[in-house]
Backbone as a ProteinNet text record, in pm:
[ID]
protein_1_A
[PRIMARY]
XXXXXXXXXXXXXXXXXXXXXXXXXXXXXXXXXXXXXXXXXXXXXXXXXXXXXXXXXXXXXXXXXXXXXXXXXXXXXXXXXXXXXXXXXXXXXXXXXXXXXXXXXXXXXXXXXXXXXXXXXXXXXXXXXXXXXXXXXXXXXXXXXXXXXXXXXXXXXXXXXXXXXXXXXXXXXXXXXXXXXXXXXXXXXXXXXXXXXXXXXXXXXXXXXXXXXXX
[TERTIARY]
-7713.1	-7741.8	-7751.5	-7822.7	-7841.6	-7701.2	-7582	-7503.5	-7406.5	-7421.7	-7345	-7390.3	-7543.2	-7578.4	-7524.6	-7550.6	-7495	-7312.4	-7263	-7100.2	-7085.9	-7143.3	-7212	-7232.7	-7320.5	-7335.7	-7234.9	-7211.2	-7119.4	-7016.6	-6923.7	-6821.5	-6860.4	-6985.5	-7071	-7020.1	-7053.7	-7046.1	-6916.1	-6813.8	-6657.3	-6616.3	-6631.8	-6651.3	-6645.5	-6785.4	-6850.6	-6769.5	-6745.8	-6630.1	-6545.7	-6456	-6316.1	-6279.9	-6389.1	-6375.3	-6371	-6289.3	-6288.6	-6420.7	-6441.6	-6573.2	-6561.5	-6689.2	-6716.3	-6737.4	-6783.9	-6787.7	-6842.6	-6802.2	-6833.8	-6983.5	-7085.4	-7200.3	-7171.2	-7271.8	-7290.1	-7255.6	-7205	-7177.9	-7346.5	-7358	-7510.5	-7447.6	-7511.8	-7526.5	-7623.2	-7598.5	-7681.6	-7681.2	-7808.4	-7799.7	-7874.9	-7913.8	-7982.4	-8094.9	-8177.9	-8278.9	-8276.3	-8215.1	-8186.8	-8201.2	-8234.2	-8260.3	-8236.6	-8379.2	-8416.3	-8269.8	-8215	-8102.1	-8065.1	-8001	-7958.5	-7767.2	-7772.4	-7657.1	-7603.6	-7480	-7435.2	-7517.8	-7438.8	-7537.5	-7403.2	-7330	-7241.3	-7187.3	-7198.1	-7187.4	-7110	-6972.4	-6986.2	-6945.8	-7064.7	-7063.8	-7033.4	-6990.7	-6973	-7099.6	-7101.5	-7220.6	-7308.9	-7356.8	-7447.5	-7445.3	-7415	-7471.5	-7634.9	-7643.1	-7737.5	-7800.1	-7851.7	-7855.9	-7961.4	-7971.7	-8104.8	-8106.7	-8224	-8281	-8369.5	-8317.3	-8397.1	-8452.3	-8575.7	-8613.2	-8627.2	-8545.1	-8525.6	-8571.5	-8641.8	-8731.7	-8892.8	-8957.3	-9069.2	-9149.4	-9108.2	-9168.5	-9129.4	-9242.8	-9215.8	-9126.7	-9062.8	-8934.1	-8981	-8880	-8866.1	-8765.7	-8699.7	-8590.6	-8656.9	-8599.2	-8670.2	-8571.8	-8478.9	-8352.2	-8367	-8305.9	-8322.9	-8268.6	-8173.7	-8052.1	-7968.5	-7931.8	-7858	-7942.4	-7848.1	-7887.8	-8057.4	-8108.1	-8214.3	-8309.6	-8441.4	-8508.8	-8577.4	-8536.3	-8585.2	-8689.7	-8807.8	-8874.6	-8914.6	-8899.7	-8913.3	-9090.2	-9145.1	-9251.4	-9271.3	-9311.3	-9315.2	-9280.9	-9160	-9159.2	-9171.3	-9224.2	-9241.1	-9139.6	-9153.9	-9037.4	-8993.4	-8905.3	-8830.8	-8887.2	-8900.7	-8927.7	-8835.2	-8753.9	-8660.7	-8729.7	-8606.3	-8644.9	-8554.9	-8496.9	-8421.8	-8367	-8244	-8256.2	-8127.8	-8126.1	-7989.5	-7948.3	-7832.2	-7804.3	-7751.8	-7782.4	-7668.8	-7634.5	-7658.5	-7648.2	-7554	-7438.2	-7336.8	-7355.6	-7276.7	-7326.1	-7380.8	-7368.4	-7395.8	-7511	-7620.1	-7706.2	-7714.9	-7826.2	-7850.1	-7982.8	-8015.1	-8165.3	-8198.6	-8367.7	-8342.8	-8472.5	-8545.6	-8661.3	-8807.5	-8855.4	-8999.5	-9050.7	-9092.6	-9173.4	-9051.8	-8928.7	-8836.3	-8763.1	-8741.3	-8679.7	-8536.2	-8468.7	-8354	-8243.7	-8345.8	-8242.8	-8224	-8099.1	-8046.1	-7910.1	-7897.7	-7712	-7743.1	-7628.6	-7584.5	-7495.7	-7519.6	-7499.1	-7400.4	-7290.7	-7190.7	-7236.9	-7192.9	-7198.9	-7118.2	-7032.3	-6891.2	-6872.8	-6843.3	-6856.9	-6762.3	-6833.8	-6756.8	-6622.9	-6575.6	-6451.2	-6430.5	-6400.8	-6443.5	-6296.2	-6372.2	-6304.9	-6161.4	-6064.5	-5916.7	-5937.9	-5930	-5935.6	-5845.6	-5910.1	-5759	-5657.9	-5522.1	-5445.8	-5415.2	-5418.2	-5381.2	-5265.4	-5240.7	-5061	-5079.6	-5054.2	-5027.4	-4875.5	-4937.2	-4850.8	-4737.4	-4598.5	-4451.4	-4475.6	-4435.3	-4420.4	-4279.6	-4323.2	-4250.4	-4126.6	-4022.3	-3862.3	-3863	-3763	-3786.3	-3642	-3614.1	-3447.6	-3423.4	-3299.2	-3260.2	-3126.7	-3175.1	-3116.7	-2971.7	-2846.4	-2787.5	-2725.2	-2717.9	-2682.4	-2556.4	-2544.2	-2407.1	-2318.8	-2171.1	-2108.7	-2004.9	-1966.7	-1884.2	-1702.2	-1658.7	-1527.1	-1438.7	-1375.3	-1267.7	-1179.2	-1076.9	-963.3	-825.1	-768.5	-634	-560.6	-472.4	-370.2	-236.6	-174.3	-71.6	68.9	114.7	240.2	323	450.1	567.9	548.3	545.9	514.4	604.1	605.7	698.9	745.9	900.3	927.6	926.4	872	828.1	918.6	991.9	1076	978.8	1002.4	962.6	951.4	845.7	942	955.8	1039.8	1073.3	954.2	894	856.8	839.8	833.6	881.2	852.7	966.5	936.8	932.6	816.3	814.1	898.5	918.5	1048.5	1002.7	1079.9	1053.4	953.1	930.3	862.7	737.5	710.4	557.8	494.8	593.9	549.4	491.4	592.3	520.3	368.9	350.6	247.4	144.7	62.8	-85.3	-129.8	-234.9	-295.4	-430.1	-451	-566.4	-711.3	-801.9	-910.7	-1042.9	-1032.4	-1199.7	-1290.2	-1351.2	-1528.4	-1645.5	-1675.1	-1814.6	-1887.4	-1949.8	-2066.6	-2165.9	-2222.4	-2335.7	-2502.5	-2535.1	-2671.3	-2771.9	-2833.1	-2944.4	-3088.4	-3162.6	-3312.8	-3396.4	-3439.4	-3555.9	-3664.9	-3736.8	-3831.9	-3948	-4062.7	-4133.1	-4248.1	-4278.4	-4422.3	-4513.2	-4639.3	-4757.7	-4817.9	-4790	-4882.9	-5023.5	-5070.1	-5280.3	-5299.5	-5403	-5510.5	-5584.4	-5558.4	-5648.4	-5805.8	-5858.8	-6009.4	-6049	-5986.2	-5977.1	-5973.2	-5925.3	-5903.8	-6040.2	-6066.1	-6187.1	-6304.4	-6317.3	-6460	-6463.4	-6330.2	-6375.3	-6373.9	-6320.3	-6404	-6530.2	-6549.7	-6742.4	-6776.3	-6799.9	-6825.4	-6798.5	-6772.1	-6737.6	-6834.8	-6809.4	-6896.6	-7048.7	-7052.7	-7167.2	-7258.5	-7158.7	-7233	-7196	-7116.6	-7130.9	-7282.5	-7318.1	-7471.8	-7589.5	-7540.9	-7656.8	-7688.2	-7533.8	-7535	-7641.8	-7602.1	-7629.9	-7828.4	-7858.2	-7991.1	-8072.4	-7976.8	-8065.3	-8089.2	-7945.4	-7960.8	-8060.5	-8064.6	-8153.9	-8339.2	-8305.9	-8480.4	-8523.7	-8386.6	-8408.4	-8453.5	-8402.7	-8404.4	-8515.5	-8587.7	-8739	-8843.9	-8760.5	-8901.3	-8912.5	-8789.6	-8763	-8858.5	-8825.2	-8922.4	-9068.3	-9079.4	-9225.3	-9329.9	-9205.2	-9261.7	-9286.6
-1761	-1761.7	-1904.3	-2012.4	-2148.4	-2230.8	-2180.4	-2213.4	-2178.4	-2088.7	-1993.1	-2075.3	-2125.1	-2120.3	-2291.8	-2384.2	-2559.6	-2524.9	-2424	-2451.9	-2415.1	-2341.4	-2309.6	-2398.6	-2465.1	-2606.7	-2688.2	-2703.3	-2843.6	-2813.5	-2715.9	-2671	-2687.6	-2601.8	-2655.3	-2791.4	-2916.5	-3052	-3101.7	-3027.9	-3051.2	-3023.9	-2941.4	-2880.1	-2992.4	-2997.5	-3104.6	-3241.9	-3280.6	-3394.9	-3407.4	-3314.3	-3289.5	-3252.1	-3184.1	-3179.7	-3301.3	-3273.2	-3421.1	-3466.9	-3573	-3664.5	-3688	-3696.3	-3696.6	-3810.3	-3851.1	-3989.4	-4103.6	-4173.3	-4300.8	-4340.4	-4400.4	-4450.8	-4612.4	-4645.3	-4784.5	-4894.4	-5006	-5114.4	-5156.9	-5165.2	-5287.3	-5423.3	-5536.6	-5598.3	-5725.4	-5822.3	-5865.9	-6066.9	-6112.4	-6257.2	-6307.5	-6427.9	-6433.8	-6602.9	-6593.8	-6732.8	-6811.1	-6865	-6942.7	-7106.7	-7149.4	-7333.1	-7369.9	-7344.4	-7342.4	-7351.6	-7265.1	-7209.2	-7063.8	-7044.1	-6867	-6905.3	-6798.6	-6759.4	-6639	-6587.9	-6661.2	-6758.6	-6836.3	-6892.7	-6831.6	-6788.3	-6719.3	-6561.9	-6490.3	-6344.9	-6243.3	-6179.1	-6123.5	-5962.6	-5900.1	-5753.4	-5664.8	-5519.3	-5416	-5358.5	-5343.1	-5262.5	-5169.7	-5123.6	-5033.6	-5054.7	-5171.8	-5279.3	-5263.1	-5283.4	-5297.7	-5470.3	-5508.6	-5680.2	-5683.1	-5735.4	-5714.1	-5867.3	-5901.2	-6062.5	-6058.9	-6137.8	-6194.8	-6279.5	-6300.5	-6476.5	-6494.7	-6603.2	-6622.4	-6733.3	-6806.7	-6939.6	-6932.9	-7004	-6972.5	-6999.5	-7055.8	-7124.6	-6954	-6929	-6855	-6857.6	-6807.6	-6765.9	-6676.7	-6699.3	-6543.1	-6598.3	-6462.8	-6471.9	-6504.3	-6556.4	-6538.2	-6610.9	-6509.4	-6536.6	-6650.4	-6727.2	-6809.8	-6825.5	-6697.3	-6650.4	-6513.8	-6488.7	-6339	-6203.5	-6112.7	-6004.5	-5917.1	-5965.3	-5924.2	-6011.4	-5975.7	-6078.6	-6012.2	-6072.8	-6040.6	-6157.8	-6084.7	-6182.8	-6109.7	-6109.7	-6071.2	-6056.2	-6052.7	-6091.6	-6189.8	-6279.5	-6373.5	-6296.4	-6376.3	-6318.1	-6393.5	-6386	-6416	-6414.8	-6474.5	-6497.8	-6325.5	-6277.4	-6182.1	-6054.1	-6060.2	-5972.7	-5979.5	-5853.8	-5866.8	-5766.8	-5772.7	-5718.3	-5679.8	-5587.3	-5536.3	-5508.1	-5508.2	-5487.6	-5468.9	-5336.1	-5226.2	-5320.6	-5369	-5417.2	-5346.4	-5218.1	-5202.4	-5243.5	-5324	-5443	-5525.7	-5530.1	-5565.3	-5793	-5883.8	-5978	-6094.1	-6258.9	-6327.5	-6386.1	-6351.9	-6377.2	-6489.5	-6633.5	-6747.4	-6699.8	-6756.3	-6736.7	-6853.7	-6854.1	-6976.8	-6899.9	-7024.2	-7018.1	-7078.9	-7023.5	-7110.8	-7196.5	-7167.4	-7274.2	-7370.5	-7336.3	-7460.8	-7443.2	-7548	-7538.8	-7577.7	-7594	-7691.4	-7570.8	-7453	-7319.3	-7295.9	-7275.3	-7187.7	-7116.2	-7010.7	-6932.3	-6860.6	-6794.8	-6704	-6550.6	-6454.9	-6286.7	-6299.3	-6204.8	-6189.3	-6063.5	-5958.8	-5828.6	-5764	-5693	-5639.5	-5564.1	-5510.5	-5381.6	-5275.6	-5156.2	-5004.3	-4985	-4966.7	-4917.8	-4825.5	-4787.4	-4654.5	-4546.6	-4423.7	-4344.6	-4308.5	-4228.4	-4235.3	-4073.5	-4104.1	-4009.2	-3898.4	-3766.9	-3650.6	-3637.4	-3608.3	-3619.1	-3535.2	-3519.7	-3402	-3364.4	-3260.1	-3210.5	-3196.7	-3292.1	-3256.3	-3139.4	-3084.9	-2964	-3001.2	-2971.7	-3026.2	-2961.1	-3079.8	-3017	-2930.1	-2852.2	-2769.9	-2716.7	-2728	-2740.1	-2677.5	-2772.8	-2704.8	-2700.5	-2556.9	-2449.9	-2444.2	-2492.2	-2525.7	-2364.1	-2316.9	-2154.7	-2230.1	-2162.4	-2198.6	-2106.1	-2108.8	-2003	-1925.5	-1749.1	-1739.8	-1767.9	-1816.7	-1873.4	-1751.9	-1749.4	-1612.8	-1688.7	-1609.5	-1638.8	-1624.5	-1752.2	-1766.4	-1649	-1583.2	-1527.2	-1644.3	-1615.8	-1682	-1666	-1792.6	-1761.7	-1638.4	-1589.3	-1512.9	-1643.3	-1596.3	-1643.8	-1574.4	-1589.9	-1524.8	-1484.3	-1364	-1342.8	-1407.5	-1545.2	-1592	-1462.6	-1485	-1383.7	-1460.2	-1406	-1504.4	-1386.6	-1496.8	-1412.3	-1330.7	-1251.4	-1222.3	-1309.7	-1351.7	-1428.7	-1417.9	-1376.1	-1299.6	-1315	-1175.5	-1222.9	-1241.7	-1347.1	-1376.4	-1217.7	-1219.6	-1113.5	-1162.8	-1133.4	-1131.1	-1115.2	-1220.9	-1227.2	-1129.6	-1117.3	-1021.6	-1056.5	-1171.1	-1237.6	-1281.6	-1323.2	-1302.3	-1149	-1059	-925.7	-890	-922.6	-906.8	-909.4	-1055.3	-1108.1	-1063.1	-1036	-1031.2	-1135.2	-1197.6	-1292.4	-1225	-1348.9	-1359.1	-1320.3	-1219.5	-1188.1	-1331.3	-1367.1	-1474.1	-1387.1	-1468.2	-1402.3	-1413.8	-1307.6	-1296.9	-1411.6	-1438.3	-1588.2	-1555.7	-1609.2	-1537.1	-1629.7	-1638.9	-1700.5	-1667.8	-1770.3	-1763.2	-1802.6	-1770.2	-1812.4	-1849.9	-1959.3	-2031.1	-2019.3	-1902.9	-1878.5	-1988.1	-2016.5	-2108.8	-2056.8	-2073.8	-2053.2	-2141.3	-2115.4	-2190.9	-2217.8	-2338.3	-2310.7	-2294.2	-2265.4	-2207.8	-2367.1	-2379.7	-2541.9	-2515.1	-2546.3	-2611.5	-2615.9	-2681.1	-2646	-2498.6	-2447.2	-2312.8	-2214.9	-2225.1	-2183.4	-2176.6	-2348.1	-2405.7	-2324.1	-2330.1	-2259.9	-2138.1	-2045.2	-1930	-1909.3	-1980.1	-1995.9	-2019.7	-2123.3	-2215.7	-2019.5	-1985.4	-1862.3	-1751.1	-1722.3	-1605.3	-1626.4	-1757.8	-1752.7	-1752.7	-1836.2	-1808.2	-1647	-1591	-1423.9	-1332.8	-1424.3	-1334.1	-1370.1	-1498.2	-1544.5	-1459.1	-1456.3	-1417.9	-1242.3	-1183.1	-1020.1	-1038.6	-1147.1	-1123.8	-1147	-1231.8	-1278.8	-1139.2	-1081.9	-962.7	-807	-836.6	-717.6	-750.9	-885	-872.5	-905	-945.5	-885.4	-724.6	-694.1	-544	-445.1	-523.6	-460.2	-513.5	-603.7	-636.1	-527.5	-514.5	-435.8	-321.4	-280.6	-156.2	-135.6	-238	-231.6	-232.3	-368.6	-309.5	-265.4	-137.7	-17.3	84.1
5041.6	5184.4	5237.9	5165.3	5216.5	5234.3	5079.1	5137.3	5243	5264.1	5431.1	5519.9	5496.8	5630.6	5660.4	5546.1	5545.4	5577.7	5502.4	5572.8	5752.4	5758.9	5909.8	5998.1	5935.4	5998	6020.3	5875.3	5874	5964.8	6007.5	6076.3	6210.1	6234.7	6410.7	6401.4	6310.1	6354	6362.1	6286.9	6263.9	6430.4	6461.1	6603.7	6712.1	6722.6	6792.4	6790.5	6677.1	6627	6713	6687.7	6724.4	6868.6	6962	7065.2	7144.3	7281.6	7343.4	7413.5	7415	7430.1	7575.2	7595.7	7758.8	7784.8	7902.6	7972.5	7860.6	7850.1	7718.7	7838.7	7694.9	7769.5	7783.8	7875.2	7898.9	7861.8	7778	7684	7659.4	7551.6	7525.4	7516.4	7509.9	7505.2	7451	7336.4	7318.9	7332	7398.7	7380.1	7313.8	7217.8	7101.1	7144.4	7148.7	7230.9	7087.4	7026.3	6906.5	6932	6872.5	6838.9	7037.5	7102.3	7196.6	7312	7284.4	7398.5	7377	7502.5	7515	7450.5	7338.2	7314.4	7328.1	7392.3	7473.2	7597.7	7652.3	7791.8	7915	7915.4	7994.3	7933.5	8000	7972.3	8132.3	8063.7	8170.8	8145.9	8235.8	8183.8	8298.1	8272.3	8388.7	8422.5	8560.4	8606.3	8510	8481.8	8408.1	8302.3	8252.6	8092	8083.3	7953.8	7875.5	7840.2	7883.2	7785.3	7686.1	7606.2	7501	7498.7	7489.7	7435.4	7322.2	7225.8	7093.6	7079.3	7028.6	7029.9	6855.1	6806.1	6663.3	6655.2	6760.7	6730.6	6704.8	6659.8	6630.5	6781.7	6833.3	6976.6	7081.2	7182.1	7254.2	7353.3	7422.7	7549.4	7611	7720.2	7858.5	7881.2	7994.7	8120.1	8226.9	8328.3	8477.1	8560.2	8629.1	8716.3	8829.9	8819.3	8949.1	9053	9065.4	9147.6	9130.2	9262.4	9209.2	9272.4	9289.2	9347.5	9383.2	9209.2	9155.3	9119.5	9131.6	9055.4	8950.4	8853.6	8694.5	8628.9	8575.5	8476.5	8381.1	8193.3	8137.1	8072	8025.7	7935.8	7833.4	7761.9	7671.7	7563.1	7505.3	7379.2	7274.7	7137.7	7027.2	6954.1	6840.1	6695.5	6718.5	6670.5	6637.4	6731.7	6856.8	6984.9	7036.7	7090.9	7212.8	7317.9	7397.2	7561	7593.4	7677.3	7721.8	7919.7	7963.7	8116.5	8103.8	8209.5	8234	8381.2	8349.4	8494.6	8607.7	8740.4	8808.7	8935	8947.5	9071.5	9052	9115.9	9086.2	9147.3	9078	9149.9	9000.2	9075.3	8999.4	8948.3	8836.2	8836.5	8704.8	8749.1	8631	8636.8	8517.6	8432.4	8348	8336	8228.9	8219.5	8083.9	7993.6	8095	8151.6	8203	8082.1	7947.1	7940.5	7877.7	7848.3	7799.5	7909.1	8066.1	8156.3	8146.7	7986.2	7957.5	7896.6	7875.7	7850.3	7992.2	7979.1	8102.1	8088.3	8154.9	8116.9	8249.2	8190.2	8363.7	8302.6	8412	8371.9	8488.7	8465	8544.8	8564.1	8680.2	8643.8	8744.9	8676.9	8734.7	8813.9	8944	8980.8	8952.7	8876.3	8863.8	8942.1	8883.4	8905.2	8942.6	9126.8	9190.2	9136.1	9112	9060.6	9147.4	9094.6	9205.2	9259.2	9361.1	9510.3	9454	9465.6	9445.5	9532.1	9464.2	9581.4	9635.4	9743.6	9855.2	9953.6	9896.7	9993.6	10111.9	10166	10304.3	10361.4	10418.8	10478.9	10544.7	10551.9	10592.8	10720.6	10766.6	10970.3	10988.8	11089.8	11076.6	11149.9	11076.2	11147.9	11290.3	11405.6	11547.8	11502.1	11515.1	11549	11673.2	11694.8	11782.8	11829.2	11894.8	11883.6	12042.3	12003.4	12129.3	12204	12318.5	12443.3	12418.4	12372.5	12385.7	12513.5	12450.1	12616.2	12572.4	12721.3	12728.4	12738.4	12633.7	12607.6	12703.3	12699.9	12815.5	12801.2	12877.7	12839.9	12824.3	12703.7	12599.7	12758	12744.2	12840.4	12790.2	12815	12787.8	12766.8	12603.2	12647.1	12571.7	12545.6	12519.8	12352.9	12300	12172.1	12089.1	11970.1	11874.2	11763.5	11760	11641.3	11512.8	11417.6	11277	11201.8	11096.5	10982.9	10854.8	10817	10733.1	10557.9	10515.6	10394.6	10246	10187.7	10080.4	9997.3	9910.7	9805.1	9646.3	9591.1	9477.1	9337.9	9302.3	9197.9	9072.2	8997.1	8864.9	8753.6	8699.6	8541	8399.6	8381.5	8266.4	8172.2	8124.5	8043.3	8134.3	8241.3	8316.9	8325.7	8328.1	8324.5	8211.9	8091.8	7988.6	7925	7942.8	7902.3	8001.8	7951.7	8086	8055.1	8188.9	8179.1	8075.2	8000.9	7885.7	8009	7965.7	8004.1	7955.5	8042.1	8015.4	7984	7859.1	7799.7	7911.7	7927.1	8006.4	7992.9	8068.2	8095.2	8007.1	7910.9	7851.2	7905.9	7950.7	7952.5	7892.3	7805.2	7748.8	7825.3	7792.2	7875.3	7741.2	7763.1	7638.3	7655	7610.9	7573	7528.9	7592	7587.1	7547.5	7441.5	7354.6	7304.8	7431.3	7386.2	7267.3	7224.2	7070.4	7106.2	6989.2	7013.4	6955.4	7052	7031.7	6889.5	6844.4	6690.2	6745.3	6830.9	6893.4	6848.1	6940.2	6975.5	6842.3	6749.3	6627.1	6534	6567	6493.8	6492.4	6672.5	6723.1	6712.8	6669.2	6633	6525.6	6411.4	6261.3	6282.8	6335.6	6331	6376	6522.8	6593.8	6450.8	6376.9	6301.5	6161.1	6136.6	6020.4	6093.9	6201.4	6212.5	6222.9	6302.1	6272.7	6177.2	6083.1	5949.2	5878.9	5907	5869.1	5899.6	6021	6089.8	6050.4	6018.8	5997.1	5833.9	5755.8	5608.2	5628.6	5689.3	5715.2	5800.3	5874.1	5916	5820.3	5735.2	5614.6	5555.4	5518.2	5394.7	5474.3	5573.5	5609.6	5646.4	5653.5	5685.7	5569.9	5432.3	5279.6	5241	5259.1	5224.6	5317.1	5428.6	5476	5399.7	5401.9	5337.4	5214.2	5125.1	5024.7	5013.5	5133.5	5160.7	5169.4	5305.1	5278.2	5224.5
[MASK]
+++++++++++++++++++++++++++++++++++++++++++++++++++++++++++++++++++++++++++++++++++++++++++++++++++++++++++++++++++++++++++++++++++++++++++++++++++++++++++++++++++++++++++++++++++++++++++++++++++++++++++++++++++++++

């Protein structure tokens, strides 16, 4: 039963895997307060970044912006403390160290990339028919009826008679049949879906056969 229930699983996660992934999260970001400067000291990130700050000096640090959209000041940090700030304020912001005024860098931050508009059919204007007046037919002038000869016509040779013309093969047209293949997803999740309630049928027999006993 335990193992029914781990292949069970593992397939749920094969699942999960393989399906397509939804909106990607945020970028992090990290700058490192090392041998009393910010590394990077220029950074440039997209709107809804992450920045993290480290301090790897023994001497304490902060952020505290001295320009830019926002005003940010971090907390003092110690040897191996960071801090963190989600930027979504789009715009150029510098920062430096209060108690070492000789660190300083600067945060770029990008603006989002507005999503693309659906496109929409506009409706075809609509044809003006131009309908025109019946006109009433002149009467033909009369003139003298032409006599036209009659003009012989050609008779067939013995040997055109003979032969018939060759019958052409019927047109045959084919139509190509277009068959969806089945998505592999789709396949998956109803393996994962099947074993799972074959689990679930075996887990309810056998609590059903303990009661039984039981009782």
């Amino acid at each position: 039963m335990r193992a029914l229930l781990r292949v069970a699983a593992a397939l749920a996660l094969l699942t999960v895997w393989l399906l397509p992934a939804g909106r990607a999260s945020a970028a992090s970001y990290s700058v490192a307060m090392k041998g009393y400067a910010f590394s990077p000291a220029s950074l440039s990130v997209p709107a809804g970044s992450t920045v993290t700050w480290t301090n790897y000096d023994t001497a304490p640090h902060d952020v505290k912006t001295t320009s830019g959209p926002l005003s940010i000041h971090s907390p003092m940090l110690d040897k191996g403390e960071s801090w963190s700030f989600t930027f979504a304020t789009a715009g150029s912001y510098g920062y430096v160290c209060t108690v070492h005024p000789d660190m300083t860098a600067g945060i770029t931050v990008r603006a989002a990339a507005p999503a693309p508009a659906p496109a929409t059919r506009s409706a075809a204007p609509a044809e003006h028919v131009h309908t025109a007046e019946p006109r009433t037919p002149s009467r033909p002038a009369r003139s003298a009826p032409a006599m036209t000869m009659p003009s012989p016509t050609p008779t067939p040779t013995a040997t055109e008679a003979a032969v018939p013309q060759a019958a052409q093969p019927p047109a045959t047209t084919t139509t190509a049949s277009t068959v969806r293949p089945l998505d592999p997803l789709l396949l998956l999740a109803g393996l994962v879906a099947g074993v799972a309630v074959l689990c679930l049928l075996l887990v309810g027999s056998r609590t059903a056969r303990a009661r039984e006993e039981e009782a």
